[in-house]
C-alpha positions as CSV (number, residue, x, y, z in Angstrom):
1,X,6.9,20.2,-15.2
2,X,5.4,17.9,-17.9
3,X,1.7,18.4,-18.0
4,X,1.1,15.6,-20.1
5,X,1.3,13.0,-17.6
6,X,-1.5,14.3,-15.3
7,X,-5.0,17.0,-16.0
8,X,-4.8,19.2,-13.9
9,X,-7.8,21.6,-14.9
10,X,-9.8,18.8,-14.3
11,X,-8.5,17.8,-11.1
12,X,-8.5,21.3,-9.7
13,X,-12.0,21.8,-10.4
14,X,-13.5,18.1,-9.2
15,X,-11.0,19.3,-5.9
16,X,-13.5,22.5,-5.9
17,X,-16.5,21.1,-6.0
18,X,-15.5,18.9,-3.1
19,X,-14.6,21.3,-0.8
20,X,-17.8,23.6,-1.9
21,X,-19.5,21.1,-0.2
22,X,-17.3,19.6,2.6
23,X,-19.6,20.2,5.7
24,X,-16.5,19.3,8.2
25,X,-12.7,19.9,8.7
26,X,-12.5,16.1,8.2
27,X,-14.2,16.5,4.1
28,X,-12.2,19.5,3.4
29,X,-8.6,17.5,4.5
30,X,-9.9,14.1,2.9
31,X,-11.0,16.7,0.0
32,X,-7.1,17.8,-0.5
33,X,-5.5,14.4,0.1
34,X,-7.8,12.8,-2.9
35,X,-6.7,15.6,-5.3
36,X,-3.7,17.6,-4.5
37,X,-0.9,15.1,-5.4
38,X,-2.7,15.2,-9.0
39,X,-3.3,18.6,-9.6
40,X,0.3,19.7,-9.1
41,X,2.2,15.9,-10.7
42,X,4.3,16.0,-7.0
43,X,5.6,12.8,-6.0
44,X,3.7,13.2,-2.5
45,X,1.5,15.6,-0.7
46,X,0.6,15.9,2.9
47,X,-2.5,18.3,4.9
48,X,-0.7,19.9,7.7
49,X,-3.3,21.4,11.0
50,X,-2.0,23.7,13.5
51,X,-2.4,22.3,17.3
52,X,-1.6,24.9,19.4
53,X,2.0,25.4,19.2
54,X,2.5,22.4,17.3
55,X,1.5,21.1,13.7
56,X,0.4,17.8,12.8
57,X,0.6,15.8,9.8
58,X,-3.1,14.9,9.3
59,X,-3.3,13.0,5.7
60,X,-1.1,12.4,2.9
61,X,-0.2,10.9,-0.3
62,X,3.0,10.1,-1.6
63,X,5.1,7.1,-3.0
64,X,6.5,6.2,0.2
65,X,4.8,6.8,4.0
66,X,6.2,10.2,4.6
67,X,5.0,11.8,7.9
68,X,1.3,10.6,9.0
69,X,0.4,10.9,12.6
70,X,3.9,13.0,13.4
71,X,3.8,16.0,15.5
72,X,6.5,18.7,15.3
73,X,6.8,22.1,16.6
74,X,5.2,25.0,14.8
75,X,8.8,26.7,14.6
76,X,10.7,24.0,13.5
77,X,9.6,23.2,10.0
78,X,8.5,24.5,7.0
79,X,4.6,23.4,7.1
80,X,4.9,25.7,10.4
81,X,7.2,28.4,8.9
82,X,4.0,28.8,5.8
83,X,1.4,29.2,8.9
84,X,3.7,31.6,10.9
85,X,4.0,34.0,8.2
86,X,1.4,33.3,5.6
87,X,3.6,32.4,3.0
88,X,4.2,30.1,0.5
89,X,7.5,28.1,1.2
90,X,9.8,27.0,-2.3
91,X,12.7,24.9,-1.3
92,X,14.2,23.3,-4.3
93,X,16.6,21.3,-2.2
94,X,16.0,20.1,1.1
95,X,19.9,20.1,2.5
96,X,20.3,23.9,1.9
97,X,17.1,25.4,3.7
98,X,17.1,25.7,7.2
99,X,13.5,25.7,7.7
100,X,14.0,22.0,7.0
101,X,13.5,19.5,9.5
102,X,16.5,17.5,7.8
103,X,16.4,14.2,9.8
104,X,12.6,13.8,9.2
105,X,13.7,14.0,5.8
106,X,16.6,11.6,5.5
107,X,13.8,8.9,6.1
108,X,12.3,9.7,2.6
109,X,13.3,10.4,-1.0
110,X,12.1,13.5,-0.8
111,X,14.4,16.3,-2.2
112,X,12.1,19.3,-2.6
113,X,8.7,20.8,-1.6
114,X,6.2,23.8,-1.7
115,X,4.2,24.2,1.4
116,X,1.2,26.9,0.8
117,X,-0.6,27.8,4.1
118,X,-4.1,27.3,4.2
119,X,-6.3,30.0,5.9
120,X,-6.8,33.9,6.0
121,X,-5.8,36.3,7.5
122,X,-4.6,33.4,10.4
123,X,-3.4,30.4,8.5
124,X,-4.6,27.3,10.3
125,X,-3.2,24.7,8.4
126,X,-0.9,24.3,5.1
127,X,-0.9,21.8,2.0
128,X,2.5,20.6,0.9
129,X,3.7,18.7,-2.0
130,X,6.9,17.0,-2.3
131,X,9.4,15.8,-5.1
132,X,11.8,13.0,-5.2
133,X,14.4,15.2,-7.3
134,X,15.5,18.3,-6.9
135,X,12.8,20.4,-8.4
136,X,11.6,24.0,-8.9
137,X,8.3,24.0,-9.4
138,X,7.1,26.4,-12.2
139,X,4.2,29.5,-11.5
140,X,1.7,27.3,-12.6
141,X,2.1,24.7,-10.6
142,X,2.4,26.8,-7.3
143,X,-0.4,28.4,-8.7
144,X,-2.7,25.5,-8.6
145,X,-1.3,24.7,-5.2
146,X,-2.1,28.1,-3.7
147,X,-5.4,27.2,-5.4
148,X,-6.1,24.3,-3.4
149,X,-5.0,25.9,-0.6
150,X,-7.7,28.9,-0.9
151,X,-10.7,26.5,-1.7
152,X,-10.1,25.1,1.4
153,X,-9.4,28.2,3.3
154,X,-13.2,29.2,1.8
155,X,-14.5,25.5,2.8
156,X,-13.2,26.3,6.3
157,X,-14.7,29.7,6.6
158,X,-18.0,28.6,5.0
159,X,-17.6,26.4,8.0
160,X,-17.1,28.4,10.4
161,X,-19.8,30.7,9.6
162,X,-22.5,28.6,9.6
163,X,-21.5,27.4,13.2
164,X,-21.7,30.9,14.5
């Protein structure tokens, strides 16, 4: 991936000092859909939450409208495969995984992703970003995206805490 085109030191740590002090669940998503898609040079991103047995696309920001609003179940995508098991999802091509959702894709030009689940030990939500090409991301760039996804993991247990 060509770091030239984007800073993303700079974006990572304006994206942590914004969800240092998001006071809601609200800040911490608006938090990630203002900085994610820079930090990592994807071609969209999207905030993912858990609902029960389902998981909802709650923000995003990509080239194209991607999945804003939809619902799907928690076992039949990849955003909900990340939650399940806590683990960061690499598909470099879309047509070949079968945690893929493929017809919500078809509506998109979106070829690859990394989802990272957001949340410990229970994820409760997950951050994905998306490329128009077939793409495997390098360490670094899953590494800033885990980031992301463990600022906001703190955010939401800062949260928590303080509503005990």
């Amino acid at each position: 991936m060509a770091e030239t085109h984007f800073r993303p030191a700079s974006g990572l740590a304006l994206a942590a000092a914004q969800l240092e002090t998001a006071q809601s669940l609200n800040e911490v998503v608006a938090a990630l859909r203002a900085s994610a898609r820079a930090v990592v040079g994807s071609d969209g991103i999207a905030v993912v939450l858990r609902e029960g047995e389902s998981v909802v696309y709650a923000a995003e920001d990509a080239i194209e409208p991607l999945w804003r609003g939809r619902r799907f179940p928690v076992t039949e995508c990849a955003s909900g495969w990340a939650i399940l098991n806590g683990e960061t999802v690499i598909v470099p091509d879309i047509e070949l995984d079968a945690r893929v959702p493929i017809a919500a894709y078809r509506t998109t030009s979106m070829r690859s992703l990394v989802i990272v689940p957001i949340g410990f030990p229970e994820p409760v939500a997950a951050l994905g970003a998306y490329w128009c090409a077939s793409v495997i991301p390098d360490d670094a760039t899953i590494c800033r995206l885990e980031t992301l996804a463990a600022q906001a993991a703190a955010a939401l247990a800062r949260m928590r805490a303080l509503h005990r």
